[in-house]
VEXDREN-2710 file (C-alpha; in Angstrom, 1 decimal):
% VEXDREN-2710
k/r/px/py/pz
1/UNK/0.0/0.0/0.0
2/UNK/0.7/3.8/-0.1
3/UNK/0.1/6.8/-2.0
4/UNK/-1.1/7.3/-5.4
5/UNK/2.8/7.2/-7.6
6/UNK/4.8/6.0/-4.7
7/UNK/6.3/3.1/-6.6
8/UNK/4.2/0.5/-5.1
9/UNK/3.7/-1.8/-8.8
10/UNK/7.1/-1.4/-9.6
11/UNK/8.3/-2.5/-6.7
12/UNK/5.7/-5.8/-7.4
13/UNK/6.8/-6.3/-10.7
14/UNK/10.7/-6.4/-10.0
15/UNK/9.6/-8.6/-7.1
16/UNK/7.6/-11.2/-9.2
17/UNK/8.4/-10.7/-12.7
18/UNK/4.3/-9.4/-13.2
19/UNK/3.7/-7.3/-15.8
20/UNK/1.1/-4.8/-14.0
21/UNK/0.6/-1.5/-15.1
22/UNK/2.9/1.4/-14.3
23/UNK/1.9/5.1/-14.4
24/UNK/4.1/7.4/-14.7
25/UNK/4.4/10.8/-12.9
26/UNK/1.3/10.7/-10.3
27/UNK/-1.3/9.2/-12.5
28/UNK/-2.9/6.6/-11.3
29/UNK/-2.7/3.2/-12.9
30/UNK/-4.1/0.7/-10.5
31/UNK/-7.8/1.6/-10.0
32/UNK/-8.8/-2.1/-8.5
33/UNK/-7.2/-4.2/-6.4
34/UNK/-5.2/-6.7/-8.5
35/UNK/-2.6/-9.6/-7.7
36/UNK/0.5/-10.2/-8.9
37/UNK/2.1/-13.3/-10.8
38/UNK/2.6/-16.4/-7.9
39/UNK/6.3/-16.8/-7.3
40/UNK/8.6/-18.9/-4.9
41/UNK/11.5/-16.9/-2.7
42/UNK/13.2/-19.2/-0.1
43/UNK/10.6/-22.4/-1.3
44/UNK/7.9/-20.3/-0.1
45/UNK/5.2/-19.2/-2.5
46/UNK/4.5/-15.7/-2.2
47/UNK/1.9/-13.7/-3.7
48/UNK/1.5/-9.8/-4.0
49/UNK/-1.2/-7.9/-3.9
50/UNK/-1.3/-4.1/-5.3
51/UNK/-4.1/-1.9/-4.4
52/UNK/-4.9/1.5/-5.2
53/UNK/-3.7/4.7/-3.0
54/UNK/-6.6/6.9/-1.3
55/UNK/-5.8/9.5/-3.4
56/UNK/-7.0/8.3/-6.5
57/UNK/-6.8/10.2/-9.4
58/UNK/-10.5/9.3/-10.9
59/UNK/-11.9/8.0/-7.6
60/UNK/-13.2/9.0/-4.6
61/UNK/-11.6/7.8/-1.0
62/UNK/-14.9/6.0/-0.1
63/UNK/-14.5/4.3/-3.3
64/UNK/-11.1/3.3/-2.8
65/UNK/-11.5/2.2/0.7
66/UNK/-14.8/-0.2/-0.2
67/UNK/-12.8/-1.7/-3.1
68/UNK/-9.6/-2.2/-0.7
69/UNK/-12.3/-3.7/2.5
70/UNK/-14.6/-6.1/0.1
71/UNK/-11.4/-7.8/-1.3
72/UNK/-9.6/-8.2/2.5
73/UNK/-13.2/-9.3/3.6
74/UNK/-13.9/-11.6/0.8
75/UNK/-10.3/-13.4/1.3
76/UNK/-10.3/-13.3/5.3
77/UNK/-13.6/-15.6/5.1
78/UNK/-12.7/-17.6/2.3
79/UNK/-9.7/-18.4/4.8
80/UNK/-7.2/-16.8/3.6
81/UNK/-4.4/-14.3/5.8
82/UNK/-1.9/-11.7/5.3
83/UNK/1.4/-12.7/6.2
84/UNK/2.3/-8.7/6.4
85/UNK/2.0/-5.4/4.7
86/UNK/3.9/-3.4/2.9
87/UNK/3.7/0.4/2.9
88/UNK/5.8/2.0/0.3
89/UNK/6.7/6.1/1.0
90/UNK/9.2/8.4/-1.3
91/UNK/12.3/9.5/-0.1
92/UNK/12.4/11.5/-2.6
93/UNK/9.3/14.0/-1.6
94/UNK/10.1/17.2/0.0
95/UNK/8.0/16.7/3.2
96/UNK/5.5/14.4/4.6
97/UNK/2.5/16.2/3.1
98/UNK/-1.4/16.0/4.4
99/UNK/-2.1/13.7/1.9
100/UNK/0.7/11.2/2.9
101/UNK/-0.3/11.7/6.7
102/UNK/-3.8/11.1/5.9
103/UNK/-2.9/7.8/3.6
104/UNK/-0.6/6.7/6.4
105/UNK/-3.8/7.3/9.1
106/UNK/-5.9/5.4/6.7
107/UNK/-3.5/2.8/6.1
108/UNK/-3.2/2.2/10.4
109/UNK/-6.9/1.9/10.5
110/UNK/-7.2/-0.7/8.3
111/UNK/-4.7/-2.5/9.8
112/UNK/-5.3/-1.9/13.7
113/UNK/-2.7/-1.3/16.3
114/UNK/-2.2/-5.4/16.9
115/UNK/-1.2/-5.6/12.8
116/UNK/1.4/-3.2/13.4
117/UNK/4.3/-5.9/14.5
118/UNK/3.5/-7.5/10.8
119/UNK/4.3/-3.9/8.7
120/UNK/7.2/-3.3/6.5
121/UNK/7.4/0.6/5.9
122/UNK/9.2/1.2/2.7
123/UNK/11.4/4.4/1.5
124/UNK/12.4/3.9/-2.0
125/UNK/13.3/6.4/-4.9
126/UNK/16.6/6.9/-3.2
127/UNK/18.7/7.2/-6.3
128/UNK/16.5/10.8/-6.9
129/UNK/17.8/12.2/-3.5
130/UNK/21.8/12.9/-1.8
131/UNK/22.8/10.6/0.6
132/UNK/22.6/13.4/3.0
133/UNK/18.9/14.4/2.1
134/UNK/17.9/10.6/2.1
135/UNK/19.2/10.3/5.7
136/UNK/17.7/13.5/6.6
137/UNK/14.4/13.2/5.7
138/UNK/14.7/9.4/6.9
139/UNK/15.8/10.4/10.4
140/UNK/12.6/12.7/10.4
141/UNK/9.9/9.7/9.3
142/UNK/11.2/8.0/11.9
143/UNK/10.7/10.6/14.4
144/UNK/7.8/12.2/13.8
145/UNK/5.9/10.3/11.3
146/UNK/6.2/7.1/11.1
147/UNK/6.9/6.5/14.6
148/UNK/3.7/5.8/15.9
149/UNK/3.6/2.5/13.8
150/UNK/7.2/2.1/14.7
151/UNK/6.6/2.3/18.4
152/UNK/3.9/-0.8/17.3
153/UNK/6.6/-3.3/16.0
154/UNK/6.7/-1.9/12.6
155/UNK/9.9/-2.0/10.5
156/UNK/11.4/0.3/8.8
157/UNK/13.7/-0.7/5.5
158/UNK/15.4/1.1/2.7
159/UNK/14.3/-0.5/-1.3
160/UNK/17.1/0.5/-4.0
161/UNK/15.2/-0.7/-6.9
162/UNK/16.1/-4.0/-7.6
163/UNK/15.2/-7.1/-7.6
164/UNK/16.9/-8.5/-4.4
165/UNK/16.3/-5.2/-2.8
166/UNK/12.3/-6.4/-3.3
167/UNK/12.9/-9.8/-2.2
168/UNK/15.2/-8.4/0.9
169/UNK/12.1/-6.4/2.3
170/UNK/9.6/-9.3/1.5
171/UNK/11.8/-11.9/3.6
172/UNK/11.0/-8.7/6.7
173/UNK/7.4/-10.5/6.5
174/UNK/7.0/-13.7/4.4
175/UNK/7.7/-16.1/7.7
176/UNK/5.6/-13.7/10.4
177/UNK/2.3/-15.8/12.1
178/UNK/-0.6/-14.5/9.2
179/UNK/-2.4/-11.5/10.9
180/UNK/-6.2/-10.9/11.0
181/UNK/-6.5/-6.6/10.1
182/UNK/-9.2/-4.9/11.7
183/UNK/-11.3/-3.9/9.2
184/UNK/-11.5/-7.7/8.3
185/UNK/-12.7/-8.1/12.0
186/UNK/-15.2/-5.4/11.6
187/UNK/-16.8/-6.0/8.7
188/UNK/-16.7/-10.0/9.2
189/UNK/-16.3/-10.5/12.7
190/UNK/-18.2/-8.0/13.9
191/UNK/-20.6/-6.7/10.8
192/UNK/-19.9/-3.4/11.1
193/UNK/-21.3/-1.2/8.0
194/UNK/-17.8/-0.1/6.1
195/UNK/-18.6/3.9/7.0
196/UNK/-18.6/2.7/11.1
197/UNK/-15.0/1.2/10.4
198/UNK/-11.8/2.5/12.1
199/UNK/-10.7/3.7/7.9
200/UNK/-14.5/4.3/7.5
201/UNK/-14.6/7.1/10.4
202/UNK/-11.3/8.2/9.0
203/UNK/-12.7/9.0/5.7
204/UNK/-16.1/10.4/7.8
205/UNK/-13.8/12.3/9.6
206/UNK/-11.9/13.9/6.9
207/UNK/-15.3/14.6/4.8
208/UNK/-16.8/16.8/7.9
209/UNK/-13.4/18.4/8.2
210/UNK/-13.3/19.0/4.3
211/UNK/-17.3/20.1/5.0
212/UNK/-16.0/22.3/7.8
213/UNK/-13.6/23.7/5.9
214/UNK/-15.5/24.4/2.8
215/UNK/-18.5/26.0/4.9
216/UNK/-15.8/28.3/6.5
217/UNK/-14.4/28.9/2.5
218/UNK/-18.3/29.4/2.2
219/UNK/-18.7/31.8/4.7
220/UNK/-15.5/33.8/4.3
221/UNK/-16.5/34.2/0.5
222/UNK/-20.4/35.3/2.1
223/UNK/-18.1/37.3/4.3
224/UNK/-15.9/38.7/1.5
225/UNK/-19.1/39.0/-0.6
226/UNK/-21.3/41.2/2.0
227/UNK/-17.7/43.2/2.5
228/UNK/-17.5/43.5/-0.8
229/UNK/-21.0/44.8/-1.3
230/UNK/-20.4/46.9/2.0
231/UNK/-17.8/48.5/0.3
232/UNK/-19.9/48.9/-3.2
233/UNK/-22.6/50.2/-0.9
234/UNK/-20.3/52.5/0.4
235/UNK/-19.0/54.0/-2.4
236/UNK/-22.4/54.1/-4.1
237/UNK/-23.5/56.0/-1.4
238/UNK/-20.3/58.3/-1.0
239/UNK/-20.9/58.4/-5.2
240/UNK/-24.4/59.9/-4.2
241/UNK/-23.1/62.0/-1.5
242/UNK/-20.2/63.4/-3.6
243/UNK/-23.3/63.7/-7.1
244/UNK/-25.5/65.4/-4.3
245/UNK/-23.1/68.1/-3.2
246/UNK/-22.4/68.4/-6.6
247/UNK/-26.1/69.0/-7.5
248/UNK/-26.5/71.5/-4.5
249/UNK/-23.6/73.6/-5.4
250/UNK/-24.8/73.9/-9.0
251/UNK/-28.2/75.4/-7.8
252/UNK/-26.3/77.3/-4.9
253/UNK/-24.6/78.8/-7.9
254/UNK/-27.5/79.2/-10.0
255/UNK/-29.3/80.4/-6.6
256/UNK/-26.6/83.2/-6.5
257/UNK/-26.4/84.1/-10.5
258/UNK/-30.5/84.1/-10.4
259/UNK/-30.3/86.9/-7.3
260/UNK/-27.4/88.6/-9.1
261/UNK/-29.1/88.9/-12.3
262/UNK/-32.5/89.8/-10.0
263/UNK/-30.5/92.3/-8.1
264/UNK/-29.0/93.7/-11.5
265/UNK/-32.4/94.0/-12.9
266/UNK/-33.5/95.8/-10.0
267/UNK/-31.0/97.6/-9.5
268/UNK/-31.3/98.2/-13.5
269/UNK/-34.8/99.7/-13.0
270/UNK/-34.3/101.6/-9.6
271/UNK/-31.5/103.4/-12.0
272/UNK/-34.3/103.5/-15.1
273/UNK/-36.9/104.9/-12.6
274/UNK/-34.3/107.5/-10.7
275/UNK/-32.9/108.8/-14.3
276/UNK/-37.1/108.9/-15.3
277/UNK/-37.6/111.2/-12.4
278/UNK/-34.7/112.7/-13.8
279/UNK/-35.6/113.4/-17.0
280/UNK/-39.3/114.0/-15.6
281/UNK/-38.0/116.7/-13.1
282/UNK/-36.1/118.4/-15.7
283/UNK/-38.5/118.2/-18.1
284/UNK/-40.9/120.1/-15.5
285/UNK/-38.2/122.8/-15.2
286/UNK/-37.8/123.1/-18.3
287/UNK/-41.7/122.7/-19.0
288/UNK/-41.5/125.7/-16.1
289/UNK/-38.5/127.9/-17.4
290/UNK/-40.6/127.4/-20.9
291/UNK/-43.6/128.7/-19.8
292/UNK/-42.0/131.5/-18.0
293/UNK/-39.9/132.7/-21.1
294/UNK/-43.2/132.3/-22.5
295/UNK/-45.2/134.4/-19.9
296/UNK/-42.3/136.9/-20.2
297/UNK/-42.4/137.3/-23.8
298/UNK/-45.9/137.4/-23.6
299/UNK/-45.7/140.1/-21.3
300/UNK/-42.8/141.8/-23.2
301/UNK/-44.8/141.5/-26.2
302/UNK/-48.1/143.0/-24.1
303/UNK/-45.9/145.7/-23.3
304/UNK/-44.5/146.8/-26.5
305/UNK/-48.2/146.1/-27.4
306/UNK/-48.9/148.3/-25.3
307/UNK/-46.0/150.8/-26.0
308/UNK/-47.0/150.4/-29.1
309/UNK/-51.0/151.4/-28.9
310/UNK/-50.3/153.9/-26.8
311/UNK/-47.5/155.4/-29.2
312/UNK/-50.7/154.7/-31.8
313/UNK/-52.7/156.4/-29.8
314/UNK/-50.8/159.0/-29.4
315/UNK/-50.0/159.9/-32.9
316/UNK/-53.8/159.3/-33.3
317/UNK/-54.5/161.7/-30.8
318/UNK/-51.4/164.3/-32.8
319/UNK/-52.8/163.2/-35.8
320/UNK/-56.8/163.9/-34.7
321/UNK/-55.1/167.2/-32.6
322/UNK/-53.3/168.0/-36.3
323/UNK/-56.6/167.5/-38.6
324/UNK/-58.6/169.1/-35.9
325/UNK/-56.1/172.0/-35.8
326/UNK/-56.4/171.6/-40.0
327/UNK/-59.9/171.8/-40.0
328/UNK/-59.6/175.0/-37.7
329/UNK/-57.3/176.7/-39.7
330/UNK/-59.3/176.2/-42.9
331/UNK/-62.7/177.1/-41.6
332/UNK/-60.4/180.1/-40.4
333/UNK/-59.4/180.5/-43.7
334/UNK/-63.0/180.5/-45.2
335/UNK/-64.3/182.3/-42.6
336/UNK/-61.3/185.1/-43.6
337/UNK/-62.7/185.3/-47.0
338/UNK/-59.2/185.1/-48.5
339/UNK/-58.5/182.6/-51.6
340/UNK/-55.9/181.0/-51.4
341/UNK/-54.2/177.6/-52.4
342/UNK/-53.2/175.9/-49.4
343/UNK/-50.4/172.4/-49.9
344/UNK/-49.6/169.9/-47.8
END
């Protein structure tokens, strides 16, 4: 067993001569649980089986883990026993990932704590690391990771990719008393439904955590989402604010150039009506000085009207004064008796 690329059917097909799949990079190629060619090491005939790591590339965990659980509880009550297991990790990977701690979990579960003493834990790919790195990381699976099942009984052993390295780790197992895993017990033994399982509650337990976690993605998007809109809603609203004062300053202004042009037009007409009473007032003085040239010439006129008649009158008076003197002198004349020829 072990994670999805780890090495685990090359490792059975160097050990057995098979022909199973490979995949390369992290694909996976072993979808079912599938058994290798029979073959004898020692005079013992050993057979492998491969089985498909929990994180499948086409399916799901449950999947996996109900295809791994029918085939151990179909061979446990046919009879049949594991003489060990094999759990195959890469040297070669950087850290212990949460997919490798929760394959390793999974892996414990199915076996139970009492299987432990019949488990081979595996590092191969150690041609892609340093020596130094190897030991490294090695030193650090023992002491952190692995060591829970190491504290059990397990074994840990180092494959280099051949053949005899294969058949090295397989004689760790091949002669151990066959071991009965607990997820054989509790789904034979015990008839457990596979989701109340030690791996089953695993798998439960990892699908509320991945609910857990994708609620609180959920909510922190909702979260996000309402911020978000908090913040469109802001800015809509300082948009209005700012589009308001805008709009109020515009008819402040138009306020202002309305009274301007109001006080302008009044001012306009007060000016009109002042220069009215102006043009009124000197009109009436003139009007006034007018009629008193007028009265003055009238009177000046009446006078030399008057200087006039009364000069008329006058030389009437010398002329009526002169023809009554005339008259006098020529009935004086007639009355004299003389002839005479008298010129004017």
């Amino acid at each position: 067993m072990g994670a999805t690329g780890c090495g685990k059917t090359t490792f059975i097909n160097l050990a057995s001569h098979s022909n199973l799949r490979v995949g390369t990079d992290l694909e996976s190629c072993t979808p079912e649980v599938q058994l290798a060619n029979e073959f004898t090491l020692d005079g013992r005939r050993v057979v492998l089986i491969d089985t498909p790591g929990f994180d499948d590339t086409t399916k799901s965990d449950t999947e996996i883990l109900k295809n791994i659980a029918t085939f151990l509880a179909t061979t446990y009550e046919n009879g049949s026993r594991l003489a060990g297991l094999i759990y195959v990790h890469r040297i070669s990977d950087r850290r212990f990932s949460g997919i490798a701690g929760r394959n390793f979990r999974m892996f414990r579960e199915l076996c139970g704590e009492a299987s432990l003493k019949n488990v081979v834990l595996v590092t191969n790919m150690w041609g892609e690391v340093s020596h130094d790195i190897g030991e490294a990381r090695e030193k650090e699976l023992t002491s952190v990771f692995l060591k829970p099942a190491l504290d059990k009984g397990a074994r840990m052993v180092r494959h280099h990719g051949t053949e005899q390295s294969t058949h090295d780790v397989i004689r760790q197992i091949m002669n151990n008393h066959p071991v009965v895993l607990q997820i054989q017990r509790e789904l034979v033994d015990e008839h457990k439904d596979i989701t109340n399982t030690a791996a089953g509650e695993v798998i439960n337990a990892e699908l509320i955590e991945e609910k857990k976690r994708q609620e609180a993605e959920l909510k922190k998007a909702q979260e996000e989402m309402a911020r978000a809109l908090r913040l469109k809603e802001e800015e809509a609203r300082r948009r209005m604010e700012e589009e308001a004062r805008r709009r109020e300053e515009e008819m402040r202004r138009a306020r202002e150039e309305q009274e301007r042009i109001a006080l302008q037009r009044r001012q306009e007409i007060e000016r009109a009506e002042l220069e009215a009473r102006r043009l009124e007032e000197q009109a009436r003085i003139e009007r006034q000085r007018a009629e008193e040239e007028h009265r003055r010439q009238v009177a000046l006129l009446n006078e030399r009207l008057a200087a006039e008649a009364a000069a008329a009158e006058a030389a009437r008076l010398a002329m009526e004064q002169q023809i009554h003197h005339l008259h006098h002198q020529v009935h004086h004349h007639h009355s004299g008796g003389g002839g005479g020829c008298m010129i004017m």
